[in-house]
Every structure is written in structure tokens, then in C-alpha cells.
C-alpha positions as CSV (number, residue, x, y, z in Angstrom):
1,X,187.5,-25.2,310.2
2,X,185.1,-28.0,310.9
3,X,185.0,-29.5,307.5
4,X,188.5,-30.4,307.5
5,X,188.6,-31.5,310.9
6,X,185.4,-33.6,310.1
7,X,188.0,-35.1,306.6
8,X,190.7,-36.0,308.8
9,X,188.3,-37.7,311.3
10,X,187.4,-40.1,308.8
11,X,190.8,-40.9,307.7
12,X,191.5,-41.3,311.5
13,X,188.8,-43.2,312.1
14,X,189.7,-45.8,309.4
15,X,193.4,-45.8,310.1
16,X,192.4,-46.9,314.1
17,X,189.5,-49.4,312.8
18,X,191.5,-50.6,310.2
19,X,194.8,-51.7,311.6
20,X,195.6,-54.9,309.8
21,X,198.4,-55.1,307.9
22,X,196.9,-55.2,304.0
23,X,199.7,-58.3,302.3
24,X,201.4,-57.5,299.7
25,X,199.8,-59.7,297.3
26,X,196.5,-57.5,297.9
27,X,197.9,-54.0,296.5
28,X,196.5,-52.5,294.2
29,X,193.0,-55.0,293.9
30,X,189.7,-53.6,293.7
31,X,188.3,-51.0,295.8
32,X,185.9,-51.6,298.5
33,X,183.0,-49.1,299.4
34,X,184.6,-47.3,301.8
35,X,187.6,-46.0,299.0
36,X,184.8,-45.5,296.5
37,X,183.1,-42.9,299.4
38,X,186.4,-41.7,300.6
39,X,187.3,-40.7,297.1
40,X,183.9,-39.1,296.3
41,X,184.1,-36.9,299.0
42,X,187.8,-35.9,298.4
43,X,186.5,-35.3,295.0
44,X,183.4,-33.3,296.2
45,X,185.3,-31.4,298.6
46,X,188.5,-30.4,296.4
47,X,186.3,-29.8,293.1
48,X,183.4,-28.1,295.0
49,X,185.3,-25.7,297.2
50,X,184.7,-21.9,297.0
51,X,186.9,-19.4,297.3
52,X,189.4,-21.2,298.9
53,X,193.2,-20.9,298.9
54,X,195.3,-18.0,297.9
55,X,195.3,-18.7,294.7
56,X,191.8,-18.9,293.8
57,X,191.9,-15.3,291.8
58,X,195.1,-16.5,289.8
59,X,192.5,-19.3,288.8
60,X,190.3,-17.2,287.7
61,X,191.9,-15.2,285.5
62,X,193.3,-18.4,283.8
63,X,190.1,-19.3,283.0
64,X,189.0,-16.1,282.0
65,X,191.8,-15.8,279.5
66,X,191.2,-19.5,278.1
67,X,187.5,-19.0,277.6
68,X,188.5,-15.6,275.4
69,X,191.3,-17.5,273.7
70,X,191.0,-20.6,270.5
71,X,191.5,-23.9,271.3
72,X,195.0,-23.7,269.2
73,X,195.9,-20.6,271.8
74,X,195.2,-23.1,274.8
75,X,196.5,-25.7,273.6
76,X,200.0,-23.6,273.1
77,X,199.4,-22.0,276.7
78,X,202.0,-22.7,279.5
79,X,200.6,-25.6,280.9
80,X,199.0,-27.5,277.7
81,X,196.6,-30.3,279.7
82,X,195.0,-27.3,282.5
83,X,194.8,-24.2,279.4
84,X,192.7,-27.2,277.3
85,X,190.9,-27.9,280.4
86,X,190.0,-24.5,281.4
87,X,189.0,-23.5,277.8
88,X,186.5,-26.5,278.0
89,X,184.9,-25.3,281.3
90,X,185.4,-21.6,280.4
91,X,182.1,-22.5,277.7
92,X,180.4,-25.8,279.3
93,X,181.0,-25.8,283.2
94,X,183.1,-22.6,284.7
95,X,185.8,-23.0,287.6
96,X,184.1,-25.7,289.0
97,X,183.8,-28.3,286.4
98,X,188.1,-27.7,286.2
99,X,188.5,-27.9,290.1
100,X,186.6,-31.2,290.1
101,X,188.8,-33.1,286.9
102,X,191.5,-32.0,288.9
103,X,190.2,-33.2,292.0
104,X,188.9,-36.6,290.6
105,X,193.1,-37.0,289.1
106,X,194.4,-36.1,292.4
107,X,191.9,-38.3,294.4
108,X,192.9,-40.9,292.0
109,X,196.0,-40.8,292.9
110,X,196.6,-40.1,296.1
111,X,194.0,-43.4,297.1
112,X,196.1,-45.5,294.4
113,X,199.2,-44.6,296.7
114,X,198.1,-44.8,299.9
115,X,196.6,-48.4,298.8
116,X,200.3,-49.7,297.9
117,X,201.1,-48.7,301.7
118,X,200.5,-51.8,304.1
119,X,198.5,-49.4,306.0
120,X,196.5,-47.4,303.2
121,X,193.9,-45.9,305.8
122,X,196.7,-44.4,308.0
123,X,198.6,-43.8,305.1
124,X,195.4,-41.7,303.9
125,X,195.3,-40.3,307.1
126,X,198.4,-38.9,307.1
127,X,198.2,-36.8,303.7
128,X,195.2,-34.9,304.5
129,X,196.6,-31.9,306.7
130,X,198.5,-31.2,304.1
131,X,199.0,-33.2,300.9
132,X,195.0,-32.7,300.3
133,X,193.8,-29.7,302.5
134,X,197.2,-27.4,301.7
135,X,198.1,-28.3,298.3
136,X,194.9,-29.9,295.7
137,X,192.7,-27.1,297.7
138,X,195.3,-24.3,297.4
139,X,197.9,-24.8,294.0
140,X,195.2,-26.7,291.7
141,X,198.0,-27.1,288.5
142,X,200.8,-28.1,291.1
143,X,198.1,-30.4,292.9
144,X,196.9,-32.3,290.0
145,X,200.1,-33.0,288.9
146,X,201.8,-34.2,292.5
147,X,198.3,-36.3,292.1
148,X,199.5,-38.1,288.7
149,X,202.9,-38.5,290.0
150,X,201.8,-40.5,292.9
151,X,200.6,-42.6,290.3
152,X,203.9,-42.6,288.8
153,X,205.2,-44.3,292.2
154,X,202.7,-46.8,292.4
155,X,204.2,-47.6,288.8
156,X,207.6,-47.4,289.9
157,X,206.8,-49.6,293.0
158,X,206.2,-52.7,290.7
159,X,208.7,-52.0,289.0
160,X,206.9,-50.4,285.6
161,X,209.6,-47.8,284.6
162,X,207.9,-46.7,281.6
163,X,205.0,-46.4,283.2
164,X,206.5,-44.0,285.4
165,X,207.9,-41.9,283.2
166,X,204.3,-41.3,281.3
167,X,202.6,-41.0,284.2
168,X,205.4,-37.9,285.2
169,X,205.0,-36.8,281.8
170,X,201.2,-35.9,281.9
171,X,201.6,-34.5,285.2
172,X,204.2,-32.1,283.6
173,X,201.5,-31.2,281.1
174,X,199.6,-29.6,283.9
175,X,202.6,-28.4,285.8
176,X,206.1,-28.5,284.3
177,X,207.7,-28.3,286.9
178,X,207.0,-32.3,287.7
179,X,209.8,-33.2,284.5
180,X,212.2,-32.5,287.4
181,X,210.8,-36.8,288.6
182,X,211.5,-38.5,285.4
183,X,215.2,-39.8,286.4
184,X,214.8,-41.2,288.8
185,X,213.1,-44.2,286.9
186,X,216.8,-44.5,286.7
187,X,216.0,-45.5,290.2
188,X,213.2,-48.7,289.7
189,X,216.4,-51.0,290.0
190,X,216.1,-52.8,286.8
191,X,218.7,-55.7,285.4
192,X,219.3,-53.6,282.4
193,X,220.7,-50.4,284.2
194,X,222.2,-49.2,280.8
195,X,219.4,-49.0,278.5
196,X,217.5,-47.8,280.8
197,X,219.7,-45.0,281.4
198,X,220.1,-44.2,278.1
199,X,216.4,-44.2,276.7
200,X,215.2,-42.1,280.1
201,X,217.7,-39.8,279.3
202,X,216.5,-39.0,276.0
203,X,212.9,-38.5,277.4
204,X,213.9,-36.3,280.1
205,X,215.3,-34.3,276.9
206,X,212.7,-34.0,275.3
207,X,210.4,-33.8,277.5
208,X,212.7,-30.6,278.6
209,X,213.0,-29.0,275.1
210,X,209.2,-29.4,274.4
211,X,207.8,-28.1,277.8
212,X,210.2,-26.5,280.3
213,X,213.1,-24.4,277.9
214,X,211.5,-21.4,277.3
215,X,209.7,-21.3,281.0
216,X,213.4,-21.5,282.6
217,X,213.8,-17.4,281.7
218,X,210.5,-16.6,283.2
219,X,211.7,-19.0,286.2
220,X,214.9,-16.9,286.3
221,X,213.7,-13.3,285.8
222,X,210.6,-14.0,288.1
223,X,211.7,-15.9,290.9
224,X,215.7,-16.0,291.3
225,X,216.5,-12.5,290.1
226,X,213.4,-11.0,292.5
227,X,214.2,-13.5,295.1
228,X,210.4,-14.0,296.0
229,X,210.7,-16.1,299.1
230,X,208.0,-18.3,300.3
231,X,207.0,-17.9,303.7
232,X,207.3,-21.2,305.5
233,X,209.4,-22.7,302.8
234,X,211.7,-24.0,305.9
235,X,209.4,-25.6,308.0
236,X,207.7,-27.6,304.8
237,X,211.3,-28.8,303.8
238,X,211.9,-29.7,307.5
239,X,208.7,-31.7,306.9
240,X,210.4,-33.9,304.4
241,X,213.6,-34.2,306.2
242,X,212.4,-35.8,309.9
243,X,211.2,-38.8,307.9
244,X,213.6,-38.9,305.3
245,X,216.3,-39.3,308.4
246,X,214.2,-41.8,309.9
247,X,214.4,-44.1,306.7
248,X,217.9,-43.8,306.4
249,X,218.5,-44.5,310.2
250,X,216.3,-47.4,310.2
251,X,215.7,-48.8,306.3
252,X,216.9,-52.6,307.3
253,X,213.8,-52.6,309.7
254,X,211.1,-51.2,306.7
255,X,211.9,-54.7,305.3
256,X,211.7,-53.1,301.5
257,X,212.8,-54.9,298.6
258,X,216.3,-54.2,297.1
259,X,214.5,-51.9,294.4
260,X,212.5,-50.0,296.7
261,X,214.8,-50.0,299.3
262,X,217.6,-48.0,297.0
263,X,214.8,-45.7,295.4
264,X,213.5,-44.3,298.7
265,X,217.3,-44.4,300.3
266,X,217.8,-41.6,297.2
267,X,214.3,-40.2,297.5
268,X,215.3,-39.9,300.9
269,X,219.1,-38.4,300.7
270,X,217.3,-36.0,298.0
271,X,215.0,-34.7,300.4
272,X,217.8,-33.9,302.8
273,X,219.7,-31.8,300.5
274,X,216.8,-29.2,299.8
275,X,218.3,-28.0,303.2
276,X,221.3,-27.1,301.6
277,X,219.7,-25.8,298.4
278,X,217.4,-23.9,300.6
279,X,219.8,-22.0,302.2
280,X,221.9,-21.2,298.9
281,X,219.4,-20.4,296.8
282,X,218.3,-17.0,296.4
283,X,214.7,-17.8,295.9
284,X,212.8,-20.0,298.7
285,X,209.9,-19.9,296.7
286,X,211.4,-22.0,293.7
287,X,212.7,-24.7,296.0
288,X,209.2,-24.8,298.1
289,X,207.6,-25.8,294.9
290,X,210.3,-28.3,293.7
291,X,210.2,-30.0,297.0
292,X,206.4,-30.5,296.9
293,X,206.9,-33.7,294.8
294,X,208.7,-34.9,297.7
295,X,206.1,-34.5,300.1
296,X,204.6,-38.7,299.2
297,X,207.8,-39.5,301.3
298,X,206.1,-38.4,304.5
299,X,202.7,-40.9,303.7
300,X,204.9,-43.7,302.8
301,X,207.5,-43.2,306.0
302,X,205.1,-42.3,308.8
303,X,202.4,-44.9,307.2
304,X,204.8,-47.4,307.4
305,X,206.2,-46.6,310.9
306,X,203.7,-48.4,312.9
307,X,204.9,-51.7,311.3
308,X,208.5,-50.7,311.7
309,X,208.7,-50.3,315.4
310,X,205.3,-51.7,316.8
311,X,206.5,-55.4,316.5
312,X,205.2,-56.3,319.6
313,X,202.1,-57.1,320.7
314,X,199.4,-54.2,321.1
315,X,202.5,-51.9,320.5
316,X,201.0,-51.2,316.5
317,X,197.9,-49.5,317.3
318,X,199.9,-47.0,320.5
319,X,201.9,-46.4,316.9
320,X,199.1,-45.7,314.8
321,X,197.7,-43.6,317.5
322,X,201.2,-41.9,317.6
323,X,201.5,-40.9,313.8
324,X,197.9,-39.8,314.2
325,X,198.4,-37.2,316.8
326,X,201.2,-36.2,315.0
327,X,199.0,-35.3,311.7
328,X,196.4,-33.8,313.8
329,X,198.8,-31.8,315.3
330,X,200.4,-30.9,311.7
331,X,196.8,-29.7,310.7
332,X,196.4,-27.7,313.9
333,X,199.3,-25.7,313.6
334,X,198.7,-25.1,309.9
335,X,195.2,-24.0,310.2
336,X,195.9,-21.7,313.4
337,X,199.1,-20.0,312.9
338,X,200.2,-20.6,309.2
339,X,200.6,-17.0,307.2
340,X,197.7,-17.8,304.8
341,X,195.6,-19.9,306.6
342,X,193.2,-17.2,306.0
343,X,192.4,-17.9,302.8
344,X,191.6,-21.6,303.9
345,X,189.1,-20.5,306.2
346,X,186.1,-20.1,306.8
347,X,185.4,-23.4,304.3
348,X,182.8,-22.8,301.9
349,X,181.8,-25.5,299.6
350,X,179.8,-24.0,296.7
351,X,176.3,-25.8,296.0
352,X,176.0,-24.9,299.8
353,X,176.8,-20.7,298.2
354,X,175.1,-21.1,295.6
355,X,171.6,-22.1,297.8
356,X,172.4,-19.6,299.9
């Protein structure tokens, strides 16, 4: 358990030593040091785990069935960018060598994210209970794509709507489920709201008939008509919801632009009405995994919080310190009582196996 209390310590750390508010003119510029080490070790620890998540088997046998298959057969497998990437590592590099590309994309985007926030290290902070330790170390696919999507936002958040929807587009080629993002580019608040309704529209199309079609009867048959529920499924969505009320309550005080502000009000109303869908559909397992895109609203609502209400003197850092206690005790609860916690713990990180 110590090696992800010791990752969230250094997110901590930074988010109290690093308080200023980064100006808006400074997103996105080069990275210091300290994001080139931060992202080396997220890398490191992601890529390098052993034997950690539930999933990890299910991984496995992925890459045993691309290293057996032709490139053409992975290529054509159901996720096009992860089969091509297993079948590589299934000959030069093993499990590994994919868990660390998919690490190094997540990282990637996850740091580009939290650097548009006005306080990136909180920000950072904030997404490692769950966002890093629960979802790039458990559903790799999933992880990598939620990963490139975040890269989508930063897109978004200048207002590049194309860029958005490529961005959401690879992601999709390592999970499909992340086609379910690409209108809401509908969203970026551009002058020309017709056109760009009309040429997204066409992507998302495409994009549908050449990746998700023929998974939506596997989708059906396996999830809805089983009804495989996902333990927890309520608590994660309730996860989303707290600070998607708290953005709605308060937006005006967020001081947003008129673009941004009207894409998170609907990021926001959207993540509210998984509580409905939750509790119609038969399936809480589908709906878990949909709402996992959603889970960047919680970095860029509770990293933005400080600023929001701490307006007074000395009041941002009893904020920060707030939020913080918060995550930490996110990551407690998780690691302590969550159903499959287990297969989070102990830690193992594999050069340290492998010397053993």
C-alpha cells in the first residue's frame, strides 16, 4: 500500500508547495523538471506494475492470442490500436513493453490536462486515488483511452474542435467505447454552430459504422441481457455528481469563458443523469464504464475549487488542504474497503520481481 501512498504524497506535496495560481497565458508551455519526473514515474509505475488489477489475466490472454495471430488478424481485432500493440510486444517486449506505451499515453495526458488547470499540481493530485491508481493500473484499454481523451479536452479548451474529435478518435481505437465523446465538439462553442454540427455528425457516423456496430450485439448479449452489474458502480457515479452539482450551483464564481463555461454546464448536467440511467438500466456495469470518461470533471472541479471560494487572504491554501484531505480520504476508503482492492495490493513493481 505504501507505493501509492508514497505517489499521492508527491502530488500532495507539490499541490501545498505550489499554490500560485499558473495565468492563463502560461498553459500548456514547456514542462519544467518536476513534470518531466512526475511523468517518468507515473510512467514507471503504471507500465512496470506486476500483477496488479483484476484484470491483469484478461491482459494476458490478449497478448497471448495477438502474439499467435498475423499482423492482418490484429490489426482486424476488437480494439485495432491495443491488438497491433500487443502483437508487437507479444515478439519484442511481452506485457510490459504494452503496459508502459499505454502508460507513457495516459501520463501524457493526464499531465497535459492537469497543466490547463490554474492549479495543475493539485489538479494532479486529485486524479491519483483514482483516475491513475484505479483505472490506467486496473482497465489498461479503457485507461489509455480516458488518457487520449483528456487530450481531447485540452484541445477542446482552446477551442480546436477538430482536434478534439481525432484525439477521441484514436482513443476509440484502443477502447470504442470513447466514440460515445465525439459530440460534444458540438459543445467547443464555435461561431459556425451549423457546420460544425453537420461535419461532426458525419464523423460520429463513421466513426460508429467502422468501429462500434458490430460490438453493440456483443454489448447487448453480454452485458444488458446477463445484467452483469458492477459492484460499486453507484458510489463512482456519485463521484461525478458531488462536483458536477457544485459547478452548476456556483459556475458564475469559476469565472470560465462563455465556451467553457457552456461545455462543462453540459459535461456537468450529463454526469448527473447517469443517476437516472443507472437506476433504469439493467446493466450497472455498462454505465460504470461509460461514465469513466466523465471522471476529468472531478480534477477540473475540485482543482479549481480552491480559487473559487478561497478569495480571501490565506483562505486558498485551508482550500487546497481541504480538497487534499478529501483525495486522501478517497484513496483510503478505496484501498481499505473497495471489493477488489485485493488485487491492487500488495504493489509489486516488476524489475523489483524479476531481481527477486
Amino acid at each position: 500500500m505504501s507505493p501509492y501512498w508514497f505517489l499521492f504524497s508527491l502530488g500532495a506535496f507539490f499541490a501545498l508547495t505550489h499554490s500560485r495560481t499558473v495565468p492563463s497565458n502560461l498553459y500548456g508551455s514547456n514542462w519544467s523538471l518536476k513534470w518531466f519526473m512526475i511523468f517518468t514515474v507515473l510512467v514507471l509505475m503504471i507500465g512496470l506494475r506486476h500483477e496488479v488489477g483484476t484484470d491483469w489475466s484478461t491482459y494476458m490472454m490478449h497478448l497471448n492470442d495477438a502474439t499467435g495471430a498475423s499482423f492482418a488478424e490484429a490489426l482486424t481485432q476488437k480494439d485495432p490500436a491495443y491488438g497491433v500493440l500487443n502483437w508487437i510486444a507479444g515478439h519484442w517486449g511481452g506485457i510490459y513493453l504494452v503496459n508502459t506505451i499505454c502508460a507513457a499515453l495516459y501520463a501524457w495526458g493526464l499531465i497535459a490536462f492537469c497543466r490547463q488547470q490554474p492549479l495543475p499540481w493539485l489538479a494532479l493530485a486529485i486524479a491519483i486515488p483514482f483516475l491513475v491508481i484505479v483505472v490506467a493500473m486496473g482497465v489498461t484499454r479503457q485507461g489509455v483511452a480516458i488518457g487520449l481523451t483528456m487530450l481531447a479536452l485540452v484541445a477542446l479548451g482552446k477551442g480546436k474542435a477538430l482536434q478534439f474529435v481525432l484525439w477521441v478518435a484514436f482513443a476509440a481505437l484502443f477502447h470504442k467505447s470513447a466514440i460515445i465523446l465525439v459530440p460534444m465538439a458540438v459543445l467547443a462553442g464555435t461561431k459556425r454552430k451549423f457546420w460544425m454540427v453537420v461535419w461532426v455528425g458525419i464523423v460520429a457516423v463513421v466513426l460508429f459504422i467502422l468501429l462500434l456496430q458490430e460490438s453493440l450485439e456483443n454489448l447487448r448479449s453480454y452485458y444488458i441481457e446477463r445484467e452483469i452489474q458492477s459492484s460499486g458502480a453507484a458510489i463512482r457515479i456519485a463521484m461525478n455528481a458531488i462536483p458536477a452539482s457544485l459547478f452548476l450551483l456556483y459556475r458564475r464564481r469559476f469565472s470560465l469563458p462563455k465556451g467553457q463555461e457552456r461545455f462543462w454546464t453540459w459535461l456537468s448536467l450529463s454526469a448527473l443523469m447517469f443517476i437516472l440511467v443507472l437506476y433504469l438500466s439493467p446493466s450497472s456495469a455498462v454505465v460504470d464504464r461509460i461514465a469513466l470518461y466523465w471522471l476529468p470533471l472531478q480534477v477540473f472541479v475540485w482543482s479549481r475549487l480552491p480559487i473559487a471560494f478561497g478569495n480571501r487572504p490565506g483562505n486558498k491554501i485551508i482550500w487546497i488542504a481541504l480538497v487534499l484531505s478529501y483525495s486522501a480520504a478517497v484513496m483510503f476508503v478505496w484501498l481499505v474497503f473497495a471489493a477488489h482492492a485485493y488485487a491492487w495490493l500488495p504493489y509489486q513493481f516488476y524489475p523489483i520481481v524479476w531481481l527477486l
